[in-house]
C-alpha positions as CSV (number, residue, x, y, z in Angstrom):
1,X,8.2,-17.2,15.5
2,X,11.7,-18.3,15.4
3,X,12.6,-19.8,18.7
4,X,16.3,-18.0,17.9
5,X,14.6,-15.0,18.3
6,X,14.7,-12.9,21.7
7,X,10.9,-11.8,21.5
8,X,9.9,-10.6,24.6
9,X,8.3,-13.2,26.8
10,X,4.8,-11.5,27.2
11,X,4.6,-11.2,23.7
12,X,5.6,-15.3,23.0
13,X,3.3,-17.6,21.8
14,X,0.8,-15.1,20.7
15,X,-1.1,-15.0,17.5
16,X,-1.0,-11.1,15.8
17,X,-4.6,-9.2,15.3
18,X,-6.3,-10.3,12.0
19,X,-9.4,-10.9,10.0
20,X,-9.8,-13.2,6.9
21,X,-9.5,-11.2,3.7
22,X,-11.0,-13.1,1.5
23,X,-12.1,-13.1,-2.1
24,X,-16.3,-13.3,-1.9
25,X,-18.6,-11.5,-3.1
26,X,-19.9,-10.4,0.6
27,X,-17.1,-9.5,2.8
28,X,-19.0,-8.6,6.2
29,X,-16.6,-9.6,8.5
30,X,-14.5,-6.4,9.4
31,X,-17.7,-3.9,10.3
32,X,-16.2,-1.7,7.3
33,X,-19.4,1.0,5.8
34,X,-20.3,-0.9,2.4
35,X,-22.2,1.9,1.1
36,X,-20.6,3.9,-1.6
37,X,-18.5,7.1,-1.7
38,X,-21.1,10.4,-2.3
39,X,-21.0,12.2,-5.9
40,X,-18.1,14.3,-5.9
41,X,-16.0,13.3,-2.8
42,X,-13.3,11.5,-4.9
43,X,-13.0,14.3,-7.6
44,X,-12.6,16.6,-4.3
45,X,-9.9,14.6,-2.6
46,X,-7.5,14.3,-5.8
47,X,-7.9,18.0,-6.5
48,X,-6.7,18.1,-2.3
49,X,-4.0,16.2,-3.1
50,X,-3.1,17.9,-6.0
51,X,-2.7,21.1,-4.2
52,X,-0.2,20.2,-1.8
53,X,1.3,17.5,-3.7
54,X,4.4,20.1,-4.6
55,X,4.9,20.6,-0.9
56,X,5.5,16.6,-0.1
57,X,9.7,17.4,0.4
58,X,8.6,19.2,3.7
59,X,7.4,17.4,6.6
60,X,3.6,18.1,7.6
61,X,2.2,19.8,10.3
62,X,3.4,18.3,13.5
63,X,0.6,19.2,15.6
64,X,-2.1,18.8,13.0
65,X,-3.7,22.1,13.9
66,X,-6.7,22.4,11.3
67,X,-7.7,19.1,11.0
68,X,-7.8,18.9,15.2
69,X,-9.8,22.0,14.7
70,X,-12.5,20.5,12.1
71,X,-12.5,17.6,14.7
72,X,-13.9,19.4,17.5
73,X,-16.1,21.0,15.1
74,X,-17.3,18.1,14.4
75,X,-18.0,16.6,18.3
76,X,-19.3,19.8,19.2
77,X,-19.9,19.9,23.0
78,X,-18.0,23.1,23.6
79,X,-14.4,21.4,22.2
80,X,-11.8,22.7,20.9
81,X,-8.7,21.6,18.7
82,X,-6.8,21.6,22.2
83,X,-9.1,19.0,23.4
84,X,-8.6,17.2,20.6
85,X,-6.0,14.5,19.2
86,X,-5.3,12.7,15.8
87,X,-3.1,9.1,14.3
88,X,-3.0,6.6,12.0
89,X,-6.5,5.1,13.1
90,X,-7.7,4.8,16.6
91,X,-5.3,1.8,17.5
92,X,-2.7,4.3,17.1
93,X,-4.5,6.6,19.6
94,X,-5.1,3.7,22.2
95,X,-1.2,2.7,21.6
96,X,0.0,6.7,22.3
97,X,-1.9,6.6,25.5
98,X,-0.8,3.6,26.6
99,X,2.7,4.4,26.0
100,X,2.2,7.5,28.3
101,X,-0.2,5.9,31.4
102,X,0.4,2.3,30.7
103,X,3.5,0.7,30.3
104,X,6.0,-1.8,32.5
105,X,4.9,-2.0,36.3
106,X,1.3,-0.8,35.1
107,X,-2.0,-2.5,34.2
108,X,-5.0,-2.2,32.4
109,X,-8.2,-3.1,32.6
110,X,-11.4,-3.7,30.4
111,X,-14.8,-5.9,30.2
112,X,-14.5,-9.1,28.0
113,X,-15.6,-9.7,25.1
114,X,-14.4,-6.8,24.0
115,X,-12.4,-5.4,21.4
116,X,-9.8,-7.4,20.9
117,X,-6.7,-5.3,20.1
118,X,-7.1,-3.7,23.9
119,X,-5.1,-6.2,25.6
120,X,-3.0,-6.4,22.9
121,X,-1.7,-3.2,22.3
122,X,-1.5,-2.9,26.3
123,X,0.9,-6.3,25.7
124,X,2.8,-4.5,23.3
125,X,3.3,-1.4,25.4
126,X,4.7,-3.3,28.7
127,X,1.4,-3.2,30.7
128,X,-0.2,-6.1,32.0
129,X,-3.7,-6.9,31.1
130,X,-7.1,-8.1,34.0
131,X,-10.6,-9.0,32.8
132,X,-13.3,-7.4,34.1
133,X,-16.6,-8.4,34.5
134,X,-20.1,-8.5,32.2
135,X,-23.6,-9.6,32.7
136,X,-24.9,-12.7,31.0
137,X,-26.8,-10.1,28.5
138,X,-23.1,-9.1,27.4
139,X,-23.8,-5.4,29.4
140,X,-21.6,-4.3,32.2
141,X,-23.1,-3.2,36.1
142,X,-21.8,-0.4,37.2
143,X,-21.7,-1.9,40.9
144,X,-19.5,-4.5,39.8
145,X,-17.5,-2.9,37.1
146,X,-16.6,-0.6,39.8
147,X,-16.2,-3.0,42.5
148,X,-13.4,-4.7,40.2
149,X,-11.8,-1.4,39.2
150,X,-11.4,-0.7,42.9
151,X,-9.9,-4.2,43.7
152,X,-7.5,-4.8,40.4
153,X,-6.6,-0.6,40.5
154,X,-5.8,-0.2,37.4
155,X,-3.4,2.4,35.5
156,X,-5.6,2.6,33.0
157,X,-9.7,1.1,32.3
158,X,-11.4,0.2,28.7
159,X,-15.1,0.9,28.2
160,X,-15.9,0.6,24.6
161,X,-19.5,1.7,23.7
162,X,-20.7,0.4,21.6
163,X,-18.9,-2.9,22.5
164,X,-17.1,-4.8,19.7
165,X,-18.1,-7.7,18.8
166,X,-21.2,-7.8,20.8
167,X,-22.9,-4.2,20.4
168,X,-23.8,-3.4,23.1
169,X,-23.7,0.5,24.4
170,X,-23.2,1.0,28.5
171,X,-25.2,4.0,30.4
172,X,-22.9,6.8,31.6
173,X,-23.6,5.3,34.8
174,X,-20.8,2.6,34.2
175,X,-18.6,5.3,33.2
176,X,-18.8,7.5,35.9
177,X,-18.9,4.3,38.6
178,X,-15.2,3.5,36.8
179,X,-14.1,7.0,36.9
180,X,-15.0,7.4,40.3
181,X,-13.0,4.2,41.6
182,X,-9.5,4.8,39.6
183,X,-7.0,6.7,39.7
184,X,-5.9,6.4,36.7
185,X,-7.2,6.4,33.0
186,X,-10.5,6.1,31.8
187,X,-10.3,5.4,27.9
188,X,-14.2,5.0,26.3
189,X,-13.8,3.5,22.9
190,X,-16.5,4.9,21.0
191,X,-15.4,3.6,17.2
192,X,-19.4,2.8,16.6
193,X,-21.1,5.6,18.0
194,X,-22.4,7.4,15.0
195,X,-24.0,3.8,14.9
196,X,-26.2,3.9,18.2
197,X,-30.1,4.4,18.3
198,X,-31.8,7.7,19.3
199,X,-31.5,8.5,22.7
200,X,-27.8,6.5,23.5
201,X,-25.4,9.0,25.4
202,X,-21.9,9.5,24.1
203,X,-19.5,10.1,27.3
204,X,-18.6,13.6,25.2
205,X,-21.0,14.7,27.9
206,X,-18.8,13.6,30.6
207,X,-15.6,15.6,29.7
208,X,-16.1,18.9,31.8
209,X,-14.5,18.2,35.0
210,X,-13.0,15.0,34.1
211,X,-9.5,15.1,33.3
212,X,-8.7,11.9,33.2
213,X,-11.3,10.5,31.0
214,X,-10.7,10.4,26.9
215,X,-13.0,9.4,24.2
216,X,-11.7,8.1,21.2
217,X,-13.5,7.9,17.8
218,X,-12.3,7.0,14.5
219,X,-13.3,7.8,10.6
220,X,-13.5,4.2,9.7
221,X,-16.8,3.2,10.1
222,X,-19.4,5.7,10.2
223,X,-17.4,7.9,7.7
224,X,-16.7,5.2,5.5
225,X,-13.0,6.0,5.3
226,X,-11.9,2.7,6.4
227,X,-8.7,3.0,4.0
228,X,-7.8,6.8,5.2
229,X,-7.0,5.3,8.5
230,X,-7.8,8.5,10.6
231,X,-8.8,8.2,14.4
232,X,-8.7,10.6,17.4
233,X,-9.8,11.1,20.7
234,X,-11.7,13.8,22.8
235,X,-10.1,14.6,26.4
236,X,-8.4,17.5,28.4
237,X,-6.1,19.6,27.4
238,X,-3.2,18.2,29.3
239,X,-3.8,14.9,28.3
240,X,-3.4,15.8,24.8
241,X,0.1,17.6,25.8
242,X,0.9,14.3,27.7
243,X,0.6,12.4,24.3
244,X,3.4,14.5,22.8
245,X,5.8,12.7,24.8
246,X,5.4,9.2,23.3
247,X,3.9,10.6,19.8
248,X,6.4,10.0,16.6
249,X,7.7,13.0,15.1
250,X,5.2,14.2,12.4
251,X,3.4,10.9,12.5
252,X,0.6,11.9,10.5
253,X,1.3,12.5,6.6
254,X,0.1,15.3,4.5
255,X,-1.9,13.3,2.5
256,X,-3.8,12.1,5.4
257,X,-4.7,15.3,7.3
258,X,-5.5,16.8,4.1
259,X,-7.8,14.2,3.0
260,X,-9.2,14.1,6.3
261,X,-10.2,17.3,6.4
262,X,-12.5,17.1,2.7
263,X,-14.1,14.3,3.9
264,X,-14.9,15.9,7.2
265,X,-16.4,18.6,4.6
266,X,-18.6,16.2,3.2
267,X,-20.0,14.6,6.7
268,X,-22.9,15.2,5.7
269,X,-23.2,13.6,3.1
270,X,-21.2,11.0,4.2
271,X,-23.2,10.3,7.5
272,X,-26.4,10.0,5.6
273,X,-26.0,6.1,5.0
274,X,-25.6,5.5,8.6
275,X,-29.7,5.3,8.8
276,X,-29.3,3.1,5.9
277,X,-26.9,0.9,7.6
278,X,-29.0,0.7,10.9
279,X,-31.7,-0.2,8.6
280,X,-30.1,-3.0,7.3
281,X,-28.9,-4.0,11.1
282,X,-32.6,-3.9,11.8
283,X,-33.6,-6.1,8.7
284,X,-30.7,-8.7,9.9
285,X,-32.3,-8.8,13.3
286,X,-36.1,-8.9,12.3
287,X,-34.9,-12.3,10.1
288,X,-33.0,-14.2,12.9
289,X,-36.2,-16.1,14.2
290,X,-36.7,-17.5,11.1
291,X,-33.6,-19.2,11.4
292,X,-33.9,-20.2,15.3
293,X,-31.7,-17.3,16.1
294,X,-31.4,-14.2,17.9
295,X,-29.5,-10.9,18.6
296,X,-27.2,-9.1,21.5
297,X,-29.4,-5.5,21.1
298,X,-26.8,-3.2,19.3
299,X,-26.2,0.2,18.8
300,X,-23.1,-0.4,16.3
301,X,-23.1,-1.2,12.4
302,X,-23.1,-5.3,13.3
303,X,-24.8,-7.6,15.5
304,X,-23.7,-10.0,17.1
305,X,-25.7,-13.5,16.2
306,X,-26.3,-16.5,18.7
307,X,-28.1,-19.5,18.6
308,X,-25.6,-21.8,16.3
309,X,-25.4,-25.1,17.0
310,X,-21.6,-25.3,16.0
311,X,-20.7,-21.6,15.1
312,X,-17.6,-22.8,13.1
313,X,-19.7,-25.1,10.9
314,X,-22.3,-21.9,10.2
315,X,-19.2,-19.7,9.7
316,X,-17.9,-22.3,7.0
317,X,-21.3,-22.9,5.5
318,X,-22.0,-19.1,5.1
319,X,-18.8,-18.8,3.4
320,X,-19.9,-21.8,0.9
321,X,-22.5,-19.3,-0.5
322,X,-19.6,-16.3,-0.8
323,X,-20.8,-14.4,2.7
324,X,-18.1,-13.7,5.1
325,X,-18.9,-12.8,8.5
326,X,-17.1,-12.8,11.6
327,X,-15.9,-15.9,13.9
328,X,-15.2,-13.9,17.0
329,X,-14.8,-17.0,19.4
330,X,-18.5,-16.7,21.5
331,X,-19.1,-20.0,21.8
332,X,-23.0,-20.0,19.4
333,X,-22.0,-16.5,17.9
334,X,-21.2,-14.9,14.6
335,X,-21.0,-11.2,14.2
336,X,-22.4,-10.2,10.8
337,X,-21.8,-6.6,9.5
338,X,-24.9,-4.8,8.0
339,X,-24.5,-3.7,4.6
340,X,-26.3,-2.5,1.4
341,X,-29.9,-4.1,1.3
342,X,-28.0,-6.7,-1.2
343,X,-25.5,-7.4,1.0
344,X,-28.5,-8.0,3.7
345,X,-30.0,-9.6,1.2
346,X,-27.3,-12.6,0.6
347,X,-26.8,-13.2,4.3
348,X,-30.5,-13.9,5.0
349,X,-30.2,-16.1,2.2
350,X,-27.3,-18.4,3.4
351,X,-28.6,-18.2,6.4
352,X,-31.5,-20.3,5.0
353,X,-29.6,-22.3,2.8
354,X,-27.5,-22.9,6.0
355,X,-30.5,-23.8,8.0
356,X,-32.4,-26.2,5.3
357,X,-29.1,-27.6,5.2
358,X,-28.7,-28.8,8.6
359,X,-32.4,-30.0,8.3
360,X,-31.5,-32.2,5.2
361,X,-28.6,-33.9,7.2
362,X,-31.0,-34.1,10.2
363,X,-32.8,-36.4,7.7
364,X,-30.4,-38.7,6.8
């Protein structure tokens, strides 16, 4: 940044939120769904588009009313499209609600390593960011989580579950020890949950009687619809009203509620290679040992790798045989996205070209 330039001073010195987008033939770095569009969901988007395509001189539908509805449709557990907000992707979301319970004077709160565009987007909104607490196994103790929530009081307290980068869900016990200790805002990121093994709560179940607690969820990852850049959230009525204080006018296009709302038609269809993907996870994790490595237990579409000797080197050496994972910074960690079975397939074979090459310099 130019030094002429009166950035704010919170925001100084700071990098911006990014992945490498490289060209190689295995890009697993940015936990996107590799799998495949199903038969027909293409055709049925343009012929969407097509129909309202003469209508694009009027604004959309401010309050996005029908694709809100197909939301909660979606979620079930008794919601309805009042519960129920959409934006450009959940980031959007998690910046709308801190614009209305964050901001300057307030903090926020959440359990590192986590997601990394939480403090961020707190930054960017004015409100000051505090660390809390997790285990050595990467979870979180409700105990502790709550005895820092009551000490820092936040304005507003991240759980993500599943937890990006590591995987790791958190028992609704966590949730409700937060929510009991705060005041304020309890956000529970739940991008990965369509992701999580049988028998792994969603806080959904929490909502009745819990007004300040908000789920979001987004249609990048399970749904595939990465490029749609669709998220939303699940929470009170009044919270949802709150949001229409800080919300751009009609900030979600046409196009995107429209083409929302046919693949939401085609969840089925489109939720059918989430077993495959856990699949894959599975295969990834049942080939670590071979290697001399292991894996953080995760209910998302990734796991997070440990056991490197130099993380950076296997980054760079995976890369060398055109896989890309993910760097996240965990000191003998990679997160690796599962894919297709070929995708699977290439990363447990760099990972032994990666191994037998260490053993051949080992050698020398």
């Amino acid at each position: 940044m130019s030094p002429a330039l009166p950035l704010r001073p919170e925001l100084q010195g700071r990098s911006a939120y990014g992945a490498p987008q490289l060209d190689v033939p295995v890009r697993l770095n940015t936990n996107e769904n590799s799998w495949p569009l199903p038969a027909g969901l293409s055709e049925a988007i343009a012929a969407a588009v097509g129909a309202v395509a003469a209508g694009l001189n009027r604004y959309p539908d401010r309050d996005v009313v029908e694709l809100r509805s197909d939301l909660a449709g979606y979620l079930g557990h008794d919601l309805s499209a009042a519960h129920i907000w959409a934006a450009n992707g959940s980031n959007e979301i998690l910046q709308q609600l801190l614009q209305a319970f964050g901001g300057a004077g307030r903090s926020a709160l959440g359990f590192t390593p986590s997601y990394s565009m939480h403090p961020l987007i707190s930054l960017s909104t004015g409100t000051s960011w505090r660390d809390g607490p997790r285990e050595p196994d990467f979870g979180i103790d409700p105990d502790r989580a709550a005895a820092a929530v009551r000490e820092q009081r936040p304005d507003v307290v991240f759980v993500t579950s599943p937890n990006n980068p590591t995987g790791t869900a958190v028992s609704l016990a966590v949730i409700e020890a937060v929510y009991a200790q705060t005041p304020g805002m309890v956000i529970v990121d739940e991008a990965y949950a369509e992701f999580s093994r049988p028998g792994t709560p969603s806080a959904l179940s929490l909502l009745p009687g819990r007004d300040r607690l908000v789920v979001t969820r987004t249609m990048s990852k399970a749904f595939g619809m990465a490029g749609l850049r669709l998220g939303y959230l699940a929470g009170d009525p009044a919270v949802v009203d709150a949001l229409q204080l800080v919300r751009l006018p009609y900030h979600l296009s046409t196009l995107t509620q429209v083409v929302a709302r046919v693949a939401l038609s085609y969840g089925p269809q489109l939720l059918a290679t989430v077993q495959q993907v856990c699949a894959e996870r599975e295969r990834i994790v049942a080939g670590l040992p071979e290697f001399g490595l292991t894996a953080v237990p995760s209910d998302a579409n990734f796991i997070l790798a440990g056991g490197f000797p130099d993380a950076g080197q296997a980054w760079q050496a995976l890369l060398d045989h055109g896989v890309l994972v993910r760097d996240v910074g965990i000191p003998g960690h990679l997160r690796i996205t599962a894919g297709t079975a070929a995708e699977t397939d290439a990363v447990l074979a760099g990972l032994r070209a990666v191994r037998a090459g260490h053993a051949a310099g080992r050698r020398q």
